[in-house]
NUSELUM-982484 format. One record per residue (C-alpha): residue in three letters; chain; x, y, z negated. Coordinates in steps of 0.2 Angstrom, whole numbers, plus 5000, padded with zeros to 4 digits. Layout:
<filums>
("Ala", "A", (X, Y, Z));
...
</filums>
This chain:
<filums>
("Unk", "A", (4389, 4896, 5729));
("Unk", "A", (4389, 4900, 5748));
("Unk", "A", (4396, 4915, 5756));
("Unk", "A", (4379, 4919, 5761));
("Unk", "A", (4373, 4917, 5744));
("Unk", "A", (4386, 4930, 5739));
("Unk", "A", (4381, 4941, 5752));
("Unk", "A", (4364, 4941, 5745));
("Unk", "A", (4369, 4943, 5728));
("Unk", "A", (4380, 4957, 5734));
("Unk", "A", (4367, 4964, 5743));
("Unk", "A", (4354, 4966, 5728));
("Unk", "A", (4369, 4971, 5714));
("Unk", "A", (4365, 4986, 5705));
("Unk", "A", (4383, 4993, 5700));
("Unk", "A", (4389, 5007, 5709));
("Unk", "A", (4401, 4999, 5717));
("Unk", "A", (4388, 4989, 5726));
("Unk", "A", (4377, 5006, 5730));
("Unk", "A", (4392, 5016, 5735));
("Unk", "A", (4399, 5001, 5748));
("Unk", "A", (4380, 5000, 5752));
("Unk", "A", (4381, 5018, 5759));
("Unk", "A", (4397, 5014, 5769));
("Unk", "A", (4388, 5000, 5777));
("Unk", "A", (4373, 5009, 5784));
("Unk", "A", (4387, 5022, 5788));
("Unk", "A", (4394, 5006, 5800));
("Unk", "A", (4376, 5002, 5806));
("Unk", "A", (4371, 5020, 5812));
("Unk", "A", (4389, 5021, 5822));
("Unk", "A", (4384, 5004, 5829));
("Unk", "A", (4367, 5008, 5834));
("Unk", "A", (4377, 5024, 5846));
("Unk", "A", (4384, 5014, 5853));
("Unk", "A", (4402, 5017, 5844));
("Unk", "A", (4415, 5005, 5840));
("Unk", "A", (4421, 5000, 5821));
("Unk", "A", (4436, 4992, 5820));
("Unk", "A", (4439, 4997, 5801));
("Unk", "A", (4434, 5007, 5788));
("Unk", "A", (4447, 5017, 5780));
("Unk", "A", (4446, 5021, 5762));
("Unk", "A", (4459, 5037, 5755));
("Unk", "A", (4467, 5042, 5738));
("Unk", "A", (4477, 5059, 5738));
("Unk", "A", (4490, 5063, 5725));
("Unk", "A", (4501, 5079, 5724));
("Unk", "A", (4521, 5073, 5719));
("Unk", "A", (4525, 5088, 5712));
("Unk", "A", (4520, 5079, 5693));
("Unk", "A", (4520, 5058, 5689));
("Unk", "A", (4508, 5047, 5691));
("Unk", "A", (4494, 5048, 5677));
("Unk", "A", (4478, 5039, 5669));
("Unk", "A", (4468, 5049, 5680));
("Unk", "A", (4478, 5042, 5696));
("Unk", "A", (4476, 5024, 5689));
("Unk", "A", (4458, 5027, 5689));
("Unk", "A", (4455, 5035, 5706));
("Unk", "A", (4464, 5021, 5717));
("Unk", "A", (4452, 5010, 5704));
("Unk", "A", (4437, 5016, 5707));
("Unk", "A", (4440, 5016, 5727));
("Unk", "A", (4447, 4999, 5725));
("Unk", "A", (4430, 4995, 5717));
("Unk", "A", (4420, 5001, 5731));
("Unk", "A", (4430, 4992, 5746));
("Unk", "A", (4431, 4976, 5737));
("Unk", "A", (4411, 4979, 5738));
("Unk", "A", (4410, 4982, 5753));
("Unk", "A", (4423, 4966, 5759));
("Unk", "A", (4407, 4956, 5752));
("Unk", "A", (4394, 4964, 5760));
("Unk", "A", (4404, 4966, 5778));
("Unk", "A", (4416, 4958, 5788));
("Unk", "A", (4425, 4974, 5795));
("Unk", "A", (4441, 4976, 5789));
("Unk", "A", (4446, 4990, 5777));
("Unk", "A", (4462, 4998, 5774));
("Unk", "A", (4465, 5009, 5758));
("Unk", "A", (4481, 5025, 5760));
("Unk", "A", (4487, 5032, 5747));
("Unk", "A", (4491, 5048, 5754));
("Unk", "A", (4506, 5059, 5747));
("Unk", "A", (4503, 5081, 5751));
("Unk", "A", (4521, 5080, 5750));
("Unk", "A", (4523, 5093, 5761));
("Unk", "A", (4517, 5106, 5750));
("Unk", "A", (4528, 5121, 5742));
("Unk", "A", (4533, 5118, 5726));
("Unk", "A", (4525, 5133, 5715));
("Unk", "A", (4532, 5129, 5700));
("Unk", "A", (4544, 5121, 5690));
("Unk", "A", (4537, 5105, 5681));
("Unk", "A", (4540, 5104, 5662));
("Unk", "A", (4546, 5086, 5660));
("Unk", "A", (4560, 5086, 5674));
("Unk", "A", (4579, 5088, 5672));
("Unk", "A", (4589, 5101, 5680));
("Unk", "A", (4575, 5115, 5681));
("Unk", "A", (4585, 5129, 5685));
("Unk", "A", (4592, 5121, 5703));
("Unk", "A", (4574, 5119, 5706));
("Unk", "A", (4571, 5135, 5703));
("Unk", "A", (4581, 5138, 5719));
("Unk", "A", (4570, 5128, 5730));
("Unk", "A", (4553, 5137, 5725));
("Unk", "A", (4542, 5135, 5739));
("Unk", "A", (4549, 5123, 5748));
("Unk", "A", (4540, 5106, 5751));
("Unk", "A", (4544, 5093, 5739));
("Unk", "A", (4553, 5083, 5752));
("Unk", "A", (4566, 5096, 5756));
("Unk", "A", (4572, 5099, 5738));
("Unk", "A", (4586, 5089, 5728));
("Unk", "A", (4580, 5075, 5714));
("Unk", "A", (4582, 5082, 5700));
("Unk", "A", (4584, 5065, 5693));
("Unk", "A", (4599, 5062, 5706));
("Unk", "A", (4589, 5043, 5711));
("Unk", "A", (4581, 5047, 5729));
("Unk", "A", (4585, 5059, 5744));
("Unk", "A", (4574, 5072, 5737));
("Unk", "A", (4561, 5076, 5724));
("Unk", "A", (4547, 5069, 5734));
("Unk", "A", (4555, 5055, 5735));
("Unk", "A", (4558, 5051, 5719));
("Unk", "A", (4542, 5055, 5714));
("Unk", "A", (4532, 5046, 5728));
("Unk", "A", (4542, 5028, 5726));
("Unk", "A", (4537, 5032, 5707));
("Unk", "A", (4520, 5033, 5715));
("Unk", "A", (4523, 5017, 5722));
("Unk", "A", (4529, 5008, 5709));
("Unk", "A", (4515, 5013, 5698));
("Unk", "A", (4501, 5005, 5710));
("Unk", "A", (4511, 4991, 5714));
("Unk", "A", (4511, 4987, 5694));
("Unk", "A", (4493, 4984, 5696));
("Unk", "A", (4492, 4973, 5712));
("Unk", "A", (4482, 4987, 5722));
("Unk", "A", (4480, 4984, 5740));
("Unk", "A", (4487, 5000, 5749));
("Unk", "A", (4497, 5009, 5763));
("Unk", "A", (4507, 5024, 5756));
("Unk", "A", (4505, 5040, 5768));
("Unk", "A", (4519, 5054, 5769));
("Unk", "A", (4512, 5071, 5771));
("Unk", "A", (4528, 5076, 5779));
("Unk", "A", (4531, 5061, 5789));
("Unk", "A", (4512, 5061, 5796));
("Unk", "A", (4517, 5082, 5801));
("Unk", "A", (4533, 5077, 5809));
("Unk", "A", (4531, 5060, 5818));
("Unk", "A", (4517, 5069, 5827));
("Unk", "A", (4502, 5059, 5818));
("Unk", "A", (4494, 5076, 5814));
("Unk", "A", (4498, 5085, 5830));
("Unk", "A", (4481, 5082, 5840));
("Unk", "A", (4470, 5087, 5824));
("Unk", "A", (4483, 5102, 5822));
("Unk", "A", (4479, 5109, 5841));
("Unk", "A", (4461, 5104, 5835));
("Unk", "A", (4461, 5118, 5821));
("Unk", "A", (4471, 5128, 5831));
("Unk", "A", (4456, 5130, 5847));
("Unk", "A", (4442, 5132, 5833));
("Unk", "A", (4454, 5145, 5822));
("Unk", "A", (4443, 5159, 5819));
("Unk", "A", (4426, 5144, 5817));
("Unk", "A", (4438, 5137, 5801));
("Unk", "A", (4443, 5156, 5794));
("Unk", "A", (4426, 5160, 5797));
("Unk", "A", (4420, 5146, 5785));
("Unk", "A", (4435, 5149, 5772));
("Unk", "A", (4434, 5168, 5771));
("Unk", "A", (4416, 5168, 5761));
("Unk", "A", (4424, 5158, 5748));
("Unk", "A", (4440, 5170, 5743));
("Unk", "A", (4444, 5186, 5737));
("Unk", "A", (4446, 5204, 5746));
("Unk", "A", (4465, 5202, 5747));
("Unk", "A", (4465, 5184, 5752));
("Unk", "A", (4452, 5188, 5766));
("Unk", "A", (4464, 5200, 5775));
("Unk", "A", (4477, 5191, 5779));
("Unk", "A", (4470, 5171, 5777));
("Unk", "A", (4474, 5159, 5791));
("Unk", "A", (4474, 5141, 5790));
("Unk", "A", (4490, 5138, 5796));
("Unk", "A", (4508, 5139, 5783));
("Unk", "A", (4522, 5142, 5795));
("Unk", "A", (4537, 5134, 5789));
("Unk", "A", (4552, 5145, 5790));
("Unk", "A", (4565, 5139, 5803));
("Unk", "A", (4579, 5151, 5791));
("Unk", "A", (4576, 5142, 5774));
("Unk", "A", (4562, 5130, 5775));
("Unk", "A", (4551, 5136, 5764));
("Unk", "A", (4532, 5135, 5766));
("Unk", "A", (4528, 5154, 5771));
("Unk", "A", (4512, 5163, 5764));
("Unk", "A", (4513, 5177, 5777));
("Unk", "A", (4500, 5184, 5789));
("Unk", "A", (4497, 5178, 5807));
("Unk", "A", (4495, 5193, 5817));
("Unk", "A", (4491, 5182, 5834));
("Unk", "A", (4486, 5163, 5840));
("Unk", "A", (4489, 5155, 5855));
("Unk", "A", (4477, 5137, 5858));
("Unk", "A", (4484, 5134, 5877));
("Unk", "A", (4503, 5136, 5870));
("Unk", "A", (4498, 5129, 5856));
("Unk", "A", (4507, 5143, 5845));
("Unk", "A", (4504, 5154, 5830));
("Unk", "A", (4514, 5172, 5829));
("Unk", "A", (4516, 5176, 5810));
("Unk", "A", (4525, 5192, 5804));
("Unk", "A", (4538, 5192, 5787));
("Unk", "A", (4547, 5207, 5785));
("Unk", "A", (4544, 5217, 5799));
("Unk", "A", (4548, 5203, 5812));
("Unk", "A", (4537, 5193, 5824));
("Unk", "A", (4539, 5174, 5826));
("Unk", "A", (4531, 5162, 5836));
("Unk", "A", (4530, 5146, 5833));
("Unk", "A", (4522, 5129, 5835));
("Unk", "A", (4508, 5122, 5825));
("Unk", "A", (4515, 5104, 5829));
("Unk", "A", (4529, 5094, 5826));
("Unk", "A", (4528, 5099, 5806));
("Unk", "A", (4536, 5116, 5813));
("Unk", "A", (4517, 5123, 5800));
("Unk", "A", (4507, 5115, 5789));
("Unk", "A", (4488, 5118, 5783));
("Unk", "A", (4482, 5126, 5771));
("Unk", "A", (4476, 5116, 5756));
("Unk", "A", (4454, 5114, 5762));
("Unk", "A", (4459, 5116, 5781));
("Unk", "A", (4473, 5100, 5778));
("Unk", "A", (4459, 5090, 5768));
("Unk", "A", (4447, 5090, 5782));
("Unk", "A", (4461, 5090, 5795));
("Unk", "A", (4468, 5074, 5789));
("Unk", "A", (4449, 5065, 5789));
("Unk", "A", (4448, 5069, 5805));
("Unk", "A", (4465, 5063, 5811));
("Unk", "A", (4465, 5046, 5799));
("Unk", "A", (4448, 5044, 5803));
("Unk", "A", (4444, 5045, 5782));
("Unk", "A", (4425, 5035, 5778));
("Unk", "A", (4428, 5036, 5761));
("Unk", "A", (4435, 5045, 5747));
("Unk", "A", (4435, 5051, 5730));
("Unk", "A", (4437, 5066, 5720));
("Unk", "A", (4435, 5074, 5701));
("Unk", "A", (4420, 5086, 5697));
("Unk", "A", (4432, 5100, 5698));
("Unk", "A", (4434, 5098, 5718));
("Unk", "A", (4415, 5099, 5722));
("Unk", "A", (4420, 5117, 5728));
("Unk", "A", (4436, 5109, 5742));
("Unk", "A", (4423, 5093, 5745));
("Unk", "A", (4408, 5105, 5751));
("Unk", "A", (4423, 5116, 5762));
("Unk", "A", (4431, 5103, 5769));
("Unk", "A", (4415, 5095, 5774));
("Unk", "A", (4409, 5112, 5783));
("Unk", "A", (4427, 5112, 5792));
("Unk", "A", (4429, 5094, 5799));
("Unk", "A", (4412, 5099, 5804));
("Unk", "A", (4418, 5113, 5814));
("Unk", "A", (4432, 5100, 5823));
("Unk", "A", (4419, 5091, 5827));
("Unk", "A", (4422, 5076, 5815));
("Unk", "A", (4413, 5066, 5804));
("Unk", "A", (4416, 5068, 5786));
("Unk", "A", (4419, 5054, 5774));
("Unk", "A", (4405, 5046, 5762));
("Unk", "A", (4411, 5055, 5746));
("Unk", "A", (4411, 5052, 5728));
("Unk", "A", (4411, 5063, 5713));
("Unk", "A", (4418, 5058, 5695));
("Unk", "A", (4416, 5066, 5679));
("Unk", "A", (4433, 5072, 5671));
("Unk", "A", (4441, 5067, 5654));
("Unk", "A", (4438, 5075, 5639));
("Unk", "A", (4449, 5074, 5624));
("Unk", "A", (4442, 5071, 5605));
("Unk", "A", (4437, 5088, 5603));
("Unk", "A", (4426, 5090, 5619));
("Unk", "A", (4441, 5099, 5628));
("Unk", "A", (4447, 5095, 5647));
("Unk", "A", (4459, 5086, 5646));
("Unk", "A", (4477, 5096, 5653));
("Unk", "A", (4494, 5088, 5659));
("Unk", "A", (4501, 5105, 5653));
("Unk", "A", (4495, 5104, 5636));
("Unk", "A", (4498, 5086, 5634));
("Unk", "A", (4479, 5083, 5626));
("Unk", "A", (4477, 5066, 5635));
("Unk", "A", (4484, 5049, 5635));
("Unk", "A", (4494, 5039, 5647));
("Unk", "A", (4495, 5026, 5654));
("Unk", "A", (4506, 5015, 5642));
("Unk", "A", (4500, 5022, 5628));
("Unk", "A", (4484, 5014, 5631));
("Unk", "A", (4492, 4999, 5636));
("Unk", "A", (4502, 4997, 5620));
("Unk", "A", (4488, 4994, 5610));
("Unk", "A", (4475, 4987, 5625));
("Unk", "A", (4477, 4975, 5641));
("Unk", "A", (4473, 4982, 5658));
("Unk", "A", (4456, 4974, 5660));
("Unk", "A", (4452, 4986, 5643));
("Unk", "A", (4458, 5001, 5654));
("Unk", "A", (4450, 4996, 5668));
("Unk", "A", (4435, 4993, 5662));
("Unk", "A", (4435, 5011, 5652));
("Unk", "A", (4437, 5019, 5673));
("Unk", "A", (4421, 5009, 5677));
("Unk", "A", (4411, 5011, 5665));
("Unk", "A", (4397, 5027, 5670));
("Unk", "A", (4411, 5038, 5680));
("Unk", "A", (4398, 5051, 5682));
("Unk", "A", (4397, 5053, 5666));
("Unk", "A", (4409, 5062, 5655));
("Unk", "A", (4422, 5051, 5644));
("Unk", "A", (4433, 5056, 5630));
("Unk", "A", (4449, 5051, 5632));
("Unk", "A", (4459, 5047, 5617));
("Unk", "A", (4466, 5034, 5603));
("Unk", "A", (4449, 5028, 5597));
("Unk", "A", (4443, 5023, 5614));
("Unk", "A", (4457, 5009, 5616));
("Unk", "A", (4449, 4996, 5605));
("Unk", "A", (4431, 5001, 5606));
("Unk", "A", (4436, 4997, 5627));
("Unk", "A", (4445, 4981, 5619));
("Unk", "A", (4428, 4974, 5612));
("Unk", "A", (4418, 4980, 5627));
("Unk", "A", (4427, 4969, 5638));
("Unk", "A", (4429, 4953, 5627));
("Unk", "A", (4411, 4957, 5624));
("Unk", "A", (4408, 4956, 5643));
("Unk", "A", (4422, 4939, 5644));
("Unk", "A", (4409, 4929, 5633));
("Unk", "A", (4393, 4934, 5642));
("Unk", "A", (4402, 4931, 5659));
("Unk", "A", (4407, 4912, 5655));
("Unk", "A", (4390, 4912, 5646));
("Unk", "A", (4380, 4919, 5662));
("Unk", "A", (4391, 4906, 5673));
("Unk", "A", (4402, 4916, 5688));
("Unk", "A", (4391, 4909, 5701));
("Unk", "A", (4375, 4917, 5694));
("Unk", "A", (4367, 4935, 5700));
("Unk", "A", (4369, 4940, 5682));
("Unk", "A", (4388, 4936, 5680));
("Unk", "A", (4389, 4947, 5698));
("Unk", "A", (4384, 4962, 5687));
("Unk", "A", (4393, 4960, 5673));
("Unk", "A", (4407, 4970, 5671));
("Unk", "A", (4421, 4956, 5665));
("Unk", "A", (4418, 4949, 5683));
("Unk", "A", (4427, 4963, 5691));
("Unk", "A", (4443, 4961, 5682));
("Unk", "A", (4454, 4948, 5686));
("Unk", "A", (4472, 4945, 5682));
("Unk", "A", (4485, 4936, 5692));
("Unk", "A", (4502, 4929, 5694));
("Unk", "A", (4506, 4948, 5705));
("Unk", "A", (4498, 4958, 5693));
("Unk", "A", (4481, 4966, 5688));
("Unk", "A", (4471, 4964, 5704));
("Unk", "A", (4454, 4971, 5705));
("Unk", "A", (4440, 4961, 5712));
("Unk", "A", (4422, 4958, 5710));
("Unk", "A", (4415, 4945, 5705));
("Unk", "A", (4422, 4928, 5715));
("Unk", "A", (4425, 4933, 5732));
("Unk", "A", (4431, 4947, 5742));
("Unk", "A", (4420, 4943, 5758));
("Unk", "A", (4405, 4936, 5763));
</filums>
């Protein structure tokens, strides 16, 4: 089969991943016919370190990995995938399957990369938890570039989008303060200073900005301090990062749970307001246990990862995360070999349909492949066209 043959083919497919990079590549033609540039197109995954990697993780940077390999067959722009790290953030609690939980105790609401590992392995707990991050993709063979929240704030990656939020500050309060409660309204601001006393990630009020300086003035017991919004001297809060960080990556695509339609819609409104285009977005149903119930890290109703894959290969998890992620799944022991048989199901009908055939394009088994580095996701036989 040609290339072209597989453009075609890629063209006309009816999975999802085919209809999702199909909106990405109108997304291309519309910039191109203003007369813009596209050098890329940047595909995002966020995770938050304060907790390991998990089945939904696996099945996130999946389903994104899915739609750029789509898009690699139907475009010739290059695509890059970040897995992004809000390793910045205050840690609120103390998770329940660390060690040494009453020294982090100590460090409450300081970002994860300024606390000790608990495990003693890495410089600090972000660390340790994003190389675990790291490793866990890399199991897999995905294609990615891992992106530090706290590196990103202080190598000055951020500070142009930072002034950005900071010259429109009341437009994004304006668009947030519908959205909370009374107490929350009087004293919201996008902008967490970061205290230069003990580092922690300050929930206090702002009483006074400053977009020429580029400064905020925040008050905690009694005092006045002024400080920058750059240099990773504040951080946003959480809707006002999101959109900030599309707008400083330049996001086109990313993908989020049910549960953050709320922060997707926000975020949109805000990046809006910057004057930024937001990303093509996805929405997946989330897991449900056997008895209907979300499933919870807390309450431990789900399986992980190696669970699953003591008793299934990869392809059978990966082919669970494809299979309808609009729609709702339960999550537990039963759906391991049931995914087993789908997928050697799928196997037959591939080698049946022969893998240079429109059909085998659409069937499932030709979008999981393993090789010598791991499960690597593709689809069908080639990544470009």
């Amino acid at each position: 089969m040609t290339s072209g043959s597989r453009c075609e083919l890629a063209t006309a497919a009816r999975a999802w991943p085919f209809e999702e990079a199909r909106k990405l590549l109108a997304r291309v033609e519309t910039r191109r016919a203003a007369g813009q540039s596209v050098n890329e197109v940047l595909f995002e995954t966020g995770y938050g370190p304060s907790g390991l990697p998990h089945i939904g993780t696996f099945g996130e940077v999946a389903r994104t990995s899915w739609v750029r390999q789509a898009f690699e067959m139907l475009s010739e722009v290059p695509t890059r995938l970040i897995a992004f790290s809000d390793d910045m953030d205050g840690l609120r609690k103390v998770p329940d399957n660390v060690p040494n939980q009453d020294m982090l105790r100590e460090y409450l609401g300081k970002p994860l990369t300024a606390i000790p590992d608990p495990f003693g392995t890495h410089p600090s707990f972000g660390a340790h938890n994003n190389a675990r991050l790291q490793a866990f993709l890399d199991r897999f063979g995905f294609r990615y570039e891992f992106f530090s929240s706290t590196e990103c704030y202080r190598n000055g990656l951020f500070d142009k989008a930072l002034l950005a939020v900071l010259r429109r500050y009341e437009n994004v309060r304006d668009v947030v303060l519908p959205t909370l409660g009374p107490e929350r309204r009087a004293t919201y601001s996008p902008f967490l200073p970061v205290s230069q006393e003990n580092g922690r990630v300050l929930q206090v009020p702002v009483v006074a900005w400053d977009a020429d300086a580029g400064t905020i003035i925040y008050e905690e017991e009694g005092r006045r301090t002024e400080v920058p919004v750059t240099g990773g001297r504040c951080k946003l809060q959480w809707k006002a990062d999101w959109a900030m960080r599309w707008l400083a990556l330049g996001v086109d695509y990313e993908m989020s749970g049910k549960d953050l339609i709320p922060s997707v819609d926000l975020s949109t409104k805000i990046v809006r307001v910057l004057g930024g285009e937001p990303p093509e977005t996805f929405t997946y149903e989330l897991f449900l246990d056997e008895q209907g119930q979300k499933i919870s890290k807390s309450k431990g109703n789900g399986l992980s990862v190696d669970e699953w894959l003591t008793y299934g290969p990869e392809e059978s998890l990966a082919l669970f995360m494809f299979q309808k992620p609009r729609a709702a799944k339960r999550l537990y022991f039963d759906a391991i070999p049931k995914a087993v048989d789908d997928y050697l199901a799928f196997v037959a009908q591939y080698h049946r349909d022969g893998n240079e055939s429109g059909a085998a394009l659409e069937n499932r088994s030709g979008s999981f492949t393993r090789v010598s580095h791991g499960m690597k996701i593709i689809l069908s036989v080639s990544r470009s066209c």
